[in-house]
N, C-alpha and C positions, 0 to 999 in steps of 0.2 A: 519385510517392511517396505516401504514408500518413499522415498527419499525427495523431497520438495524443495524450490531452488524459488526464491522472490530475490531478481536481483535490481535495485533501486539504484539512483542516482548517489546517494548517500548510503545507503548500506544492503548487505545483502541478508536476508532471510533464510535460513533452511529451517526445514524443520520433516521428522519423521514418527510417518505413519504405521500403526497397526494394519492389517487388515480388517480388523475390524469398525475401522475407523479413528481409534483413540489415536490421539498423538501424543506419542511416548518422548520423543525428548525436540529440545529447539535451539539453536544459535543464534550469532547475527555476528559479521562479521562485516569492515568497513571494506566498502568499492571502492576500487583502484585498479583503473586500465592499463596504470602500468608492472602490475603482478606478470607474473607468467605463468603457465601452466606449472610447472614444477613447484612454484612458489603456493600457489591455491590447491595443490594436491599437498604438499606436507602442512600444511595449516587445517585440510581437510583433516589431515590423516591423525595430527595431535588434537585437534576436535573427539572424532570419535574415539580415541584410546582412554583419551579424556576423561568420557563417558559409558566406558564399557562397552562400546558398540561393535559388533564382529560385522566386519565389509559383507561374510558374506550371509546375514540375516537382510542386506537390501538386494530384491527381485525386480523393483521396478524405480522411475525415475521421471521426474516432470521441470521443466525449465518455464521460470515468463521472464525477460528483461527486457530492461529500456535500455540497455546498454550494448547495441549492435557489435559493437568491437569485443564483446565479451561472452555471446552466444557463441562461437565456437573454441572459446577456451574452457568454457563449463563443459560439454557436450565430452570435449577430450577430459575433464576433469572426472566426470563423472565414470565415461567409460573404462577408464584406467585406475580407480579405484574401485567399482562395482564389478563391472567385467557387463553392464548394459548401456543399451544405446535411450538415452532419455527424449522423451516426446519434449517439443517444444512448444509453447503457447503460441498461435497465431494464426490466420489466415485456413479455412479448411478443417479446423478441429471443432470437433462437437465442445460444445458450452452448455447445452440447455436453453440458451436465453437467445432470441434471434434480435441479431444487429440491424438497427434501422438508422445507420450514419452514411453520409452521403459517400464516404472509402472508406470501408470498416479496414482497409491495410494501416491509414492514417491512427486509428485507436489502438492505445495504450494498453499491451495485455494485462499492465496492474490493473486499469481500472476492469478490466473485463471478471478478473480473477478475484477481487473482492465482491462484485455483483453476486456472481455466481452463489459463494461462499449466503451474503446475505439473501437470495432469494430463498437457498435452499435450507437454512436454519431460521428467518424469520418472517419469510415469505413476501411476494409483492401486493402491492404497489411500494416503491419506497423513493426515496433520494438518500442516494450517500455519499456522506461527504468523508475525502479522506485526504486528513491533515498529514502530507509527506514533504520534501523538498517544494513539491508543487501542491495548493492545495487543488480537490478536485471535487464538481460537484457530479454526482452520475444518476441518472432518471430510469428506472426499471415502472411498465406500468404493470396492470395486472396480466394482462397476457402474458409476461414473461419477455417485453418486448426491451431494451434496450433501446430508447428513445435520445438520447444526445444528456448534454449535461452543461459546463463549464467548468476552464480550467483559469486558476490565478495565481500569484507568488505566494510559496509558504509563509508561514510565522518566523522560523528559521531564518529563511533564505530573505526575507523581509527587512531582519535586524543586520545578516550580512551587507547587503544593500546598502543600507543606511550611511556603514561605516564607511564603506569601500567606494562609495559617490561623493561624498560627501568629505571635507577637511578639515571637521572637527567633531563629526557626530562619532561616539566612541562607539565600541560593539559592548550590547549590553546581556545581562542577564537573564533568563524567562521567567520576571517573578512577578505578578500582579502587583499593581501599584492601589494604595489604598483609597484613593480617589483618582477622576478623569484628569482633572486640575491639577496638574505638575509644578513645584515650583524647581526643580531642576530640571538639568538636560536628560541625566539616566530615567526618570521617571517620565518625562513627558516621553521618551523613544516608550518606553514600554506601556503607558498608557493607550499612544495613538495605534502603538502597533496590535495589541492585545484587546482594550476594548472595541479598536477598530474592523478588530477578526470578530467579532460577537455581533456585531454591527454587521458587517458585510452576511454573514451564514444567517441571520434574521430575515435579512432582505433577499437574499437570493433563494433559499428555499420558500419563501411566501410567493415569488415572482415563479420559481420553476411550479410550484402546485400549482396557483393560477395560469398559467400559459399550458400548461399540462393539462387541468382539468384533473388532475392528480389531489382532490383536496382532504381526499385518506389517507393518501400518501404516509408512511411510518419515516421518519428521519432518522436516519444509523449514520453512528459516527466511527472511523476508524483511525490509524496513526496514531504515533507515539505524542500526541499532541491533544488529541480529543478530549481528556480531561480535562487540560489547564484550560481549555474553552468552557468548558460545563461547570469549571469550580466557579467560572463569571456569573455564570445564566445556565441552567438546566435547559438547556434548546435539544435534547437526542432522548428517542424513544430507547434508542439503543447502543452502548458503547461497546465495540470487540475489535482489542489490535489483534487478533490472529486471522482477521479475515481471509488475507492473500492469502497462506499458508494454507488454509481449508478447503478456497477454494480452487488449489492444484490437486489438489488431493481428490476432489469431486471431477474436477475434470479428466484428473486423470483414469479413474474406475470408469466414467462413461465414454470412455476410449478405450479402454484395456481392452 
């Protein structure tokens, strides 16, 4: 099997691969830099016992993180439970999709690794948008080009904000409010913030196809968030949180 590492700001992803592609089982566990190696190797290790999973059914291994201080505690994580040395997303690794960003070092291997993921199961032109700690918008055209995007504050990370700025605005809940029109404070946070996100992904994918010229553009939405946007407004041709996941898995076979 394949063993796939998506480590985020907020949480981390694994998930593993068949060879033949299926992906037979998946995790997610919370980020925290200050784990240690020993600490992420028996969390590993109760994970797969977990699940029945024999160490030595993984042959190979793939990393992307946004989290610098944390790419060499996986790398030892992984090698000391698998007994292989995992490829890491970034700089010099085949993708399939060629980067046209002004320091493709500056770009985010999540976002590179869901691209990937949806070129290669729903194919391009597209924009996707992926609702994480950050949301992010990403422009694939039909060449397979990786043309630029935008990045802005999550829905999440929005309602923390809120509280944390502010000396009275509470932290609220993620629950659709039944009108824009708030007559409290919990509803008007979740109104501005939620109808406000429906708002923003209307206008910024109408502006990226038009500046694009992208006006077939397909809209794929991904993150643990994508729905409660779509329960507002059907705005995604297509919705898949295992993007990331798939797409290490694709990069990793066109490196193997």
């Amino acid at each position: 099997m394949i063993f796939t590492v998506d480590i985020g700001n907020t949480n981390i992803k694994i998930g593993l691969f068949e060879q033949d592609g299926k992906m037979a089982h998946s995790f997610k566990m919370s980020t925290d830099v200050k784990r240690t190696s020993d600490e992420y190797v028996a969390l590993l290790l109760q994970l797969l016992w977990h699940a029945g999973i024999d160490v030595k059914s993984v042959n190979g291994a793939i990393v992307s993180s946004v989290i610098p201080q944390l790419d060499y505690t996986f790398t030892n994580v992984i090698n000391y439970v698998f007994g292989v040395k995992p490829l890491v997303v970034g700089v010099g690794i085949k993708t399939g999709l060629a980067i046209r960003y002004d320091s493709p070092r500056e770009l985010g291997s999540d976002r590179i690794i869901t691209c990937v993921a949806a070129e290669k199961l729903y194919g391009a032109p597209f924009i996707l948008v992926d609702f994480g700690t950050a949301t992010t918008y990403n422009v694939v055209n039909e060449r397979k080009e990786f043309v630029g995007g935008a990045i802005t504050l999550g829905i999440k990370s929005t309602i923390e904000s809120l509280a944390r700025c502010t000396a009275k605005l509470p932290n609220v809940d993620l629950e659709i409010p039944s009108k824009t029109t708030a007559q409290n404070t919990r509803k008007a946070i979740q109104s501005g913030v939620i109808y406000g996100t429906v708002g923003e992904v209307k206008y910024m994918t109408e502006r990226l196809r038009a500046e694009t010229g992208l006006s077939n553009a397909k809209i794929i939405a991904t993150g643990g968030l994508a729905r409660l946007v779509n329960n507002v407004e059907p705005l995604f041709d297509r919705i898949d949180r295992e993007l990331s996941l798939r797409g290490l898995y694709e990069i990793y076979m066109l490196n193997a």
